[in-house]
Legacy VTK file of the C-alpha trace (Angstrom):
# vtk DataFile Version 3.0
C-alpha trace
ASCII
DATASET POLYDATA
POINTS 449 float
-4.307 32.305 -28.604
-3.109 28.322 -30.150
-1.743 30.181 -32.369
0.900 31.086 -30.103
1.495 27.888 -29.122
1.669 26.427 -32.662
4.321 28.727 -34.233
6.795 26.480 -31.582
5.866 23.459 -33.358
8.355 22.381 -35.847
9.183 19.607 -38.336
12.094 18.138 -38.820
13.200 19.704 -42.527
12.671 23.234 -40.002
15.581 21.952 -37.281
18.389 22.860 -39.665
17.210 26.404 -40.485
16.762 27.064 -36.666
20.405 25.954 -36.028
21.514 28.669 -38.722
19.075 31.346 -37.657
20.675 31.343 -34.108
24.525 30.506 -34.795
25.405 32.477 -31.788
22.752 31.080 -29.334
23.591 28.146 -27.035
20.460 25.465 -28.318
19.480 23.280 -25.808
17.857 19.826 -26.493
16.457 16.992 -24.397
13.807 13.935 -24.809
11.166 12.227 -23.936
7.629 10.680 -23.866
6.024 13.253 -21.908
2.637 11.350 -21.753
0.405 12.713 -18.717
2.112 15.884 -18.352
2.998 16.007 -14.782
4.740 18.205 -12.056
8.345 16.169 -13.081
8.003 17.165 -16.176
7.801 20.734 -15.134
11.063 20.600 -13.141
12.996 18.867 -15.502
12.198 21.433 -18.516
13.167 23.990 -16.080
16.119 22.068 -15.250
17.179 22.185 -18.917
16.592 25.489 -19.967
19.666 27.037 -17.689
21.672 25.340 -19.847
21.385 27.898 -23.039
19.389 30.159 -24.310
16.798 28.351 -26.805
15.155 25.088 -25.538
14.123 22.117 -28.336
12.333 18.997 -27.070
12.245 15.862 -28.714
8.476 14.002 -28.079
8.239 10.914 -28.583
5.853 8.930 -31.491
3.268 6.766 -30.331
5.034 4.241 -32.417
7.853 3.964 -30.983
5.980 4.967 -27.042
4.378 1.786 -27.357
7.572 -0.514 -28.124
9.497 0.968 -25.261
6.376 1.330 -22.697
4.337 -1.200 -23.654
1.074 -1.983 -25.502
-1.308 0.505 -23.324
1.295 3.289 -23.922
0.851 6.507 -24.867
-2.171 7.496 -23.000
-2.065 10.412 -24.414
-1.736 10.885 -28.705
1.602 12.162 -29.727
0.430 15.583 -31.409
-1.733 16.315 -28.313
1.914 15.693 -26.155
3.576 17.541 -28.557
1.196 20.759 -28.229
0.876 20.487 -24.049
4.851 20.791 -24.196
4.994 23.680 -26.664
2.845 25.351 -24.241
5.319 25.202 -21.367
6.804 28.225 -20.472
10.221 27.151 -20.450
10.134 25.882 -24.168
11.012 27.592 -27.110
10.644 24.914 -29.889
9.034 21.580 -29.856
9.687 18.597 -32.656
7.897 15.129 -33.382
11.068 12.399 -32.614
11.782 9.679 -35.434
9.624 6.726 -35.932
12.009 4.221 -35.300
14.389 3.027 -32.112
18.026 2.827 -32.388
20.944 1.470 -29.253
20.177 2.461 -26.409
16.168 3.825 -27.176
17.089 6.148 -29.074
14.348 7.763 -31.115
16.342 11.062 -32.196
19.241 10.554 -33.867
17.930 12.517 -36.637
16.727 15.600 -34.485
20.692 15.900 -33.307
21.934 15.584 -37.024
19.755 18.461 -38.194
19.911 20.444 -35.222
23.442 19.906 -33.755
22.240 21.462 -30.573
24.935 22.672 -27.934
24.008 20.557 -25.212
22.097 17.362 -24.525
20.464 17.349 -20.889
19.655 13.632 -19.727
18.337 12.475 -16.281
21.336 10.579 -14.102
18.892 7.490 -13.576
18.394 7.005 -17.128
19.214 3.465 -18.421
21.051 3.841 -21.729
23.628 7.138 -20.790
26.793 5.352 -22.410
24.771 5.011 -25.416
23.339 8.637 -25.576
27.004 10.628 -24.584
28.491 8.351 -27.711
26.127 10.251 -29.731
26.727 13.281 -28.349
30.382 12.806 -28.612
30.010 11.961 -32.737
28.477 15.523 -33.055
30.569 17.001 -30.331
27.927 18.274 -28.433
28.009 18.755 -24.125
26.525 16.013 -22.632
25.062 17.150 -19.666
23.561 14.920 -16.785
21.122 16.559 -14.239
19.687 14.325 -10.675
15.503 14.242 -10.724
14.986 16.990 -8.063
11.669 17.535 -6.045
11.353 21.196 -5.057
9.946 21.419 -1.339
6.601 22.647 -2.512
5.736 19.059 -4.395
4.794 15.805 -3.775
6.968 13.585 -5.799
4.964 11.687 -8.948
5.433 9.989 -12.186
3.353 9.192 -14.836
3.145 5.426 -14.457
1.869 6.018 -10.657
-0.528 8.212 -11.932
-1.409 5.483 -14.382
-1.563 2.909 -11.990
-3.698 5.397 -9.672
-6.266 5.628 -12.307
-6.715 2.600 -13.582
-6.273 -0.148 -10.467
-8.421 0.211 -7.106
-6.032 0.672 -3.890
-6.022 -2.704 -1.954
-5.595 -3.633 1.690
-5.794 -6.673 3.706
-7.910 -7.354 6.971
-6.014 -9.182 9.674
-6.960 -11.828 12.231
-5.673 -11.626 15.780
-4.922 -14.896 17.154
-4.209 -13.329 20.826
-2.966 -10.325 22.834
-6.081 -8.039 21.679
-5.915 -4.877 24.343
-2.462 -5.110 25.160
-2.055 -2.750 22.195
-4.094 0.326 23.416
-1.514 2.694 25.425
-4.144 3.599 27.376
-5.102 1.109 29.773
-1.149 -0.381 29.953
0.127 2.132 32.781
3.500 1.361 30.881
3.839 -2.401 30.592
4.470 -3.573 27.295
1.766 -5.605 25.139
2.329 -8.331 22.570
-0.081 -9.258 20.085
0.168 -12.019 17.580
-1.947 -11.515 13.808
-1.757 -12.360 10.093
-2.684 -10.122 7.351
-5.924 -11.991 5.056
-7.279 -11.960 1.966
-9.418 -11.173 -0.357
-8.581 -7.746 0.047
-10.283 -4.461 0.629
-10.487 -2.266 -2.981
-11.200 1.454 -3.254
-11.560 3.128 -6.673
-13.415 5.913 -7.712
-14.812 6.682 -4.328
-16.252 3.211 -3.935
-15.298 0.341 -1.319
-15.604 -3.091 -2.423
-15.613 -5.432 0.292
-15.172 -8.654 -1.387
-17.374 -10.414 0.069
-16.797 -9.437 4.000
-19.414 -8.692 6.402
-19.158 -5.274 8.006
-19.162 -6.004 11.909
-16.943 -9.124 11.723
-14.057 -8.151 13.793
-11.231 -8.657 11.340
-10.550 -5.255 11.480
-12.921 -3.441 8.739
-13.258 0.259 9.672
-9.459 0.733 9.764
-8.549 -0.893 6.310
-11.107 1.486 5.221
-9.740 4.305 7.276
-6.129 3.299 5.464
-7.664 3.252 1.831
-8.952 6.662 2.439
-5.861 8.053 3.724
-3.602 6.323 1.008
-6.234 8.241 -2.120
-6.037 11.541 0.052
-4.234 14.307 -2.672
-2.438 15.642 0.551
-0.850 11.978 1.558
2.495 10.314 -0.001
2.928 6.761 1.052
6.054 6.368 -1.060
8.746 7.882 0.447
7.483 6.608 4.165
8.246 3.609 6.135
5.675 0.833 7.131
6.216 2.573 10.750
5.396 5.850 9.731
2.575 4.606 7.564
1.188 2.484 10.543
1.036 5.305 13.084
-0.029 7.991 10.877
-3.058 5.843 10.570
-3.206 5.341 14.249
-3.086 9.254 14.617
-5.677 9.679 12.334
-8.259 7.007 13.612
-7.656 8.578 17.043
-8.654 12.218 16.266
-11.879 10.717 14.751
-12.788 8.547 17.422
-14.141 8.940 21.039
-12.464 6.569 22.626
-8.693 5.638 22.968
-7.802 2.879 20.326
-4.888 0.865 20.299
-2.145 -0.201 17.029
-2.578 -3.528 16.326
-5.247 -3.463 13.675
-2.964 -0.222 11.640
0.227 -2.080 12.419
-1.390 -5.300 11.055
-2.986 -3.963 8.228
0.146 -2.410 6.871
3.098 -4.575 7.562
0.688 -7.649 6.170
1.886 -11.137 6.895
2.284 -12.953 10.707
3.570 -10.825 12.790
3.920 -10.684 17.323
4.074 -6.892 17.732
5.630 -5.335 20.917
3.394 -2.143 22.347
4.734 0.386 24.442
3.729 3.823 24.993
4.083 5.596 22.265
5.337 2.663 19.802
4.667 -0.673 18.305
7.583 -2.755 16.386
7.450 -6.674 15.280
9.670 -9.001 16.882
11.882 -11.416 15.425
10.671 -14.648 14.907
12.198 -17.608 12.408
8.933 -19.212 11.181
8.609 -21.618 8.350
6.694 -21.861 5.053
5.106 -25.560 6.276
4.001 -24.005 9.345
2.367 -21.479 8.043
0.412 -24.005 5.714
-0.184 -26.428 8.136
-1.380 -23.100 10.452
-4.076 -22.286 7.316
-5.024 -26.172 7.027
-5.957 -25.982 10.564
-8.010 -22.820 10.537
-11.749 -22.099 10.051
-13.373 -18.283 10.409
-16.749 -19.004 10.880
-19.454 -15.889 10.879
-21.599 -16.112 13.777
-24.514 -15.284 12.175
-24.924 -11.520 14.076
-22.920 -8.362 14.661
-23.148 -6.256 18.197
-21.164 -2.946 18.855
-18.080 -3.596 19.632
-18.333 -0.179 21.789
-20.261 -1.870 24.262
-16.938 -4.149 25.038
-14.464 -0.973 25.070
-16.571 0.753 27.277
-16.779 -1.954 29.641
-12.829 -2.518 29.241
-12.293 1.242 30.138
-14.343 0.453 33.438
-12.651 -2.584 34.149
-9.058 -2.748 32.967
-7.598 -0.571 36.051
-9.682 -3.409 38.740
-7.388 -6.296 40.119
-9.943 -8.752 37.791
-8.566 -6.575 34.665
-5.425 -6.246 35.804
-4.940 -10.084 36.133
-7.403 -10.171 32.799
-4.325 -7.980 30.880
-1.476 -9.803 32.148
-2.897 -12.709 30.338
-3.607 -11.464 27.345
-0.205 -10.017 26.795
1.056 -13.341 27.946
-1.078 -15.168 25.385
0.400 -12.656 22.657
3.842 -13.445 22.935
3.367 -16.950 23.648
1.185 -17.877 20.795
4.195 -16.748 18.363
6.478 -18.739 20.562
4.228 -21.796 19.737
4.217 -20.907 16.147
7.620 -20.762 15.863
8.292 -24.100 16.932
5.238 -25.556 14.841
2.695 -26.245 18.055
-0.022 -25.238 16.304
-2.457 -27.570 18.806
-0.483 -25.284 21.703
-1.372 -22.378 19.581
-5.101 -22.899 19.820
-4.980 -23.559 23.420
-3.606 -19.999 23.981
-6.132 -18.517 21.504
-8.550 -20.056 24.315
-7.212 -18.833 26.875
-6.521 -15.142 25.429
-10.624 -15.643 24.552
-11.258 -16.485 28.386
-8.870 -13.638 29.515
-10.691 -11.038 27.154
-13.638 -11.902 29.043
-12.837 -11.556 31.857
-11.843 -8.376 31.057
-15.050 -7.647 29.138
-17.754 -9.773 29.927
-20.022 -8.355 27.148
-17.601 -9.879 24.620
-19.660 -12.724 24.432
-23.556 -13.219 24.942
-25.657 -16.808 25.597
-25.854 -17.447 21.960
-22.042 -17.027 21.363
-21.111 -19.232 24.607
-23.223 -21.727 23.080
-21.227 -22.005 19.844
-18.116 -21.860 21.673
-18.460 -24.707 23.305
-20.471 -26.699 20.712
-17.461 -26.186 18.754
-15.046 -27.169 21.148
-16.880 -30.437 21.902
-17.356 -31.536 18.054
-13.734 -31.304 17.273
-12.104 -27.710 17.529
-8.671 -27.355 19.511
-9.583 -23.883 20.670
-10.199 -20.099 19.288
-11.632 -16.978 19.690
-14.006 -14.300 18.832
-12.050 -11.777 16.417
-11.514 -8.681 17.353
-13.126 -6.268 20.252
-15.881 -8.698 20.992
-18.314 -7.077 18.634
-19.718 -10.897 17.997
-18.826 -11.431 14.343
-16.523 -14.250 13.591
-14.771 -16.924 15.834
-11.678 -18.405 14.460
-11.119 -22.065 15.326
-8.649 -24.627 15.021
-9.506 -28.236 14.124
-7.866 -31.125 12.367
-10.581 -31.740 9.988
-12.668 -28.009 9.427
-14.603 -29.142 6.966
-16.304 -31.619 9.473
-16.528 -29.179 12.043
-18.075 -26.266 9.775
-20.768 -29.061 8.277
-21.564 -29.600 12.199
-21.408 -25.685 13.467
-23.526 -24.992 10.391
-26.315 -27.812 11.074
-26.720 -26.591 14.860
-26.587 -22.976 14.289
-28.042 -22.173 10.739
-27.262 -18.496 10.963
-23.678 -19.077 10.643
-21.272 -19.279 7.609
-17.393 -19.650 6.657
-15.703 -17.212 5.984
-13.579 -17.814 3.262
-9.672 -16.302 3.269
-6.131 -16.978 2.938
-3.400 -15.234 4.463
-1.540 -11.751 2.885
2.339 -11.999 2.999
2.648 -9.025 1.446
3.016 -5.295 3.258
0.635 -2.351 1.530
3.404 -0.557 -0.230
3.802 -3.670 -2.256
0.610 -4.412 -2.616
0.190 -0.814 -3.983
3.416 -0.732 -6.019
4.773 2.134 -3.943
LINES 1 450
449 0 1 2 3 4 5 6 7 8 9 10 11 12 13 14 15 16 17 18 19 20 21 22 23 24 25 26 27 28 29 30 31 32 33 34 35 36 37 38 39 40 41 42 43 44 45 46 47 48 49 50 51 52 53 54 55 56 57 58 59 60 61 62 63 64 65 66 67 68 69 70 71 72 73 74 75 76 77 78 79 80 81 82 83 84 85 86 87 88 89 90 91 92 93 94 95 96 97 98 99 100 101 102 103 104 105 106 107 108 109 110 111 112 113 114 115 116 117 118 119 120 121 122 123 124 125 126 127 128 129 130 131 132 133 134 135 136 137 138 139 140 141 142 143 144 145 146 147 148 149 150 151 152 153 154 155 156 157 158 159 160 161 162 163 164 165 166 167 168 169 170 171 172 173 174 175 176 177 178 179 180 181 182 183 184 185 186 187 188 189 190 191 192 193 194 195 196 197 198 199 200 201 202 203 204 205 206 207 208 209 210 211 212 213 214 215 216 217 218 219 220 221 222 223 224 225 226 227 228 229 230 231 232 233 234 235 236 237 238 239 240 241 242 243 244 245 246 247 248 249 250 251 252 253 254 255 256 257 258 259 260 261 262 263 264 265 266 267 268 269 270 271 272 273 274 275 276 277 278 279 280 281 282 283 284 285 286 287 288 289 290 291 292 293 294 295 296 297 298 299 300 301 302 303 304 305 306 307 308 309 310 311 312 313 314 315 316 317 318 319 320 321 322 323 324 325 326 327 328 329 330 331 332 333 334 335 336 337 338 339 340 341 342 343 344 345 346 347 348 349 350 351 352 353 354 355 356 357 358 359 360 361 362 363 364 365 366 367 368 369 370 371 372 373 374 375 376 377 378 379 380 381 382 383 384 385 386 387 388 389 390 391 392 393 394 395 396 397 398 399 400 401 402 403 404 405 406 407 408 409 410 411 412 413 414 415 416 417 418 419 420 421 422 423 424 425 426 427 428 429 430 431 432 433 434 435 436 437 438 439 440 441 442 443 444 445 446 447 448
């Protein structure tokens, strides 16, 4: 059965005998490195081989692989490439390039002076095309240039992404909500529009070979966990293509999918967050979510992280005891008033930000905190109270519990945190900083897509 394969592997002292064999065939010859054979790869031999009758390809040495690719390039060994593309249906003839680089990359110029093929077929992105249809023109041979086309029944690829999806873990950030939490869930908003302000944190979530590494983060902290999870999963699914897709569409197809999966109704901040990375004071309607347009500096984004402590309250409750209650509660005149608030609180903390009031800032994180419980009183318990205001009276401006109210982390803002975490931490000895730093970056950077 190889042997089939192996009587379409040539040398290059064959490539002149081939020309003469066929003198009334139209020889076809194109390039390339060819290293994880791929679906592209596929389409573009196709692509070639309606331009004549007899197709030649050109693979390239690890030798010269290496100086144009870089030091971890080839993956694969040149005479394994050379033997996957012989096997393609579409080729007729297969030949080892030359071991050195020319203008423009070449690696063939002395596969086109034996052969003197008929045609050259190049990609239209390529980089070095002047180059390439010089040669072509020295030998007289049709230069032909064809666009990379994705048939409807693929996802598009390449090998470096499938590199890159092999050998580095997916990443995501976790996000802090400053204020606004609830505004976000369509559900109990009749139609009035939310606002929630959040930043993006790091160290990020990693998933690689089927494994979640937390970095450090306790599960139950209400910085938004399940759904950078959720997100990881749905960016590694075979069936999902992130590339092509806007942070929007990337936001609420993870908002679809965390709904079908759970039994309650969920709002968008925590996908929206997650995914457009960075500060952002997100607008909720409906059936959308979209980031308003606020001018905020560098320095006050520093002196916003200087200011900031996430401290670990030592425990973890279900944060489905606080939806639950919410869903009981939000259409009452109490909730009503309680929702009002918090989307007041949303906008108005970015406002704040904007303008650099970062003590004004952590008053409205208070007040969002007293508005969410008032909305659901199981938020907070005795022990968390306690903390609250034992913070507040040794030297924090304000904050809030993260999140749903599942009891996992209060952020708090203070002009001298390291003080105030030596104090929380000597009166509650259960508790512990949370260490982070905000994620400017969206996930389709942070993923290269």
């Amino acid at each position: 059965m190889f042997e089939s394969i192996k009587a379409k592997v040539l040398e290059s002292k064959d490539l002149k005998k081939l020309r003469d064999s066929f003198p009334d065939k139209k020889i076809v010859f194109c390039s390339g490195c060819f290293d994880i054979l791929q679906s592209g790869h596929a389409v573009f031999l196709n692509q070639c081989k309606t331009f004549g009758e007899i197709l030649v390809v050109g693979i390239g040495r690890d030798i010269t692989v290496q100086k144009i690719k870089g030091p971890d390039r080839p993956v694969n060994p040149e005479n394994n490439r050379l033997y996957l593309i012989a096997a393609m249906q579409d080729v007729d003839y297969v030949v080892l390039n030359d071991d050195k680089i020319g203008e423009g990359k070449i690696d063939f110029y002395d596969k086109i002076d034996r052969l003197r093929p008929d045609v050259f077929v190049l990609n239209d992105d390529d980089n070095a095309i002047e180059d390439k249809k010089a040669l072509c023109n020295v030998y007289g041979i049709k230069f032909e240039l064809i666009p990379r086309f994705v048939p409807a029944e693929l996802i598009p690829t390449s090998t470096s992404k499938i590199i890159h999806k092999i050998n580095f873990s997916l990443k995501a950030p976790l996000r802090i909500d400053f204020a606004g939490g609830w505004t976000d869930v369509p559900y109990i908003m009749n139609g009035q529009k939310g606002y929630v302000s959040n930043i993006a944190i790091r160290p990020l979530i990693e998933y690689k070979g089927g494994k979640f590494n937390f970095s450090g983060y306790p599960r139950g902290s209400g910085l938004s966990t399940s759904t950078a999870t959720k997100l990881l999963e749905m960016l590694n699914s075979k069936s999902y293509n992130a590339e092509p897709k806007s942070l929007e569409v990337i936001s609420e197809d993870l908002f679809n999918l965390e709904n079908k999966e759970l039994q309650w109704f969920i709002g968008r901040q925590d996908q929206y967050a997650i995914v457009y990375g960075g500060f952002n004071c997100f607008e909720f309607g409906c059936d959308y979510a979209k980031p308003l347009n606020f001018n905020i500096q560098d320095g006050i984004f520093r002196k916003l992280r200087s200011d900031l402590i996430l401290i670990h309250t030592g425990e973890s409750r279900n944060a489905q005891l606080a939806v639950e209650e919410v869903y009981r509660n939000y259409h009452t005149f109490s909730g009503q008033q309680a929702i009002k608030e918090l989307a007041y609180c949303g906008l108005k903390f970015a406002e704040n930000l904007e303008s650099g009031d970062i003590e004004s800032c952590a008053e409205i994180s208070s007040r969002n905190w007293r508005a969410q419980k008032q909305l659901a009183p199981s938020s907070s318990n005795e022990l968390l109270d306690k903390m609250y205001d034992y913070a507040l009276e040794n030297g924090a401006m304000g904050g809030k519990i993260c999140g749903a109210g599942g009891g996992g982390a209060f952020i708090f803002y203070s002009n001298n945190i390291e003080k105030l975490k030596q104090t929380m931490k000597s009166q509650f000895p259960n508790c512990f900083e949370i260490d982070f730093d905000f994620e400017y970056q969206n996930i389709k950077k942070l993923n290269h897509y």
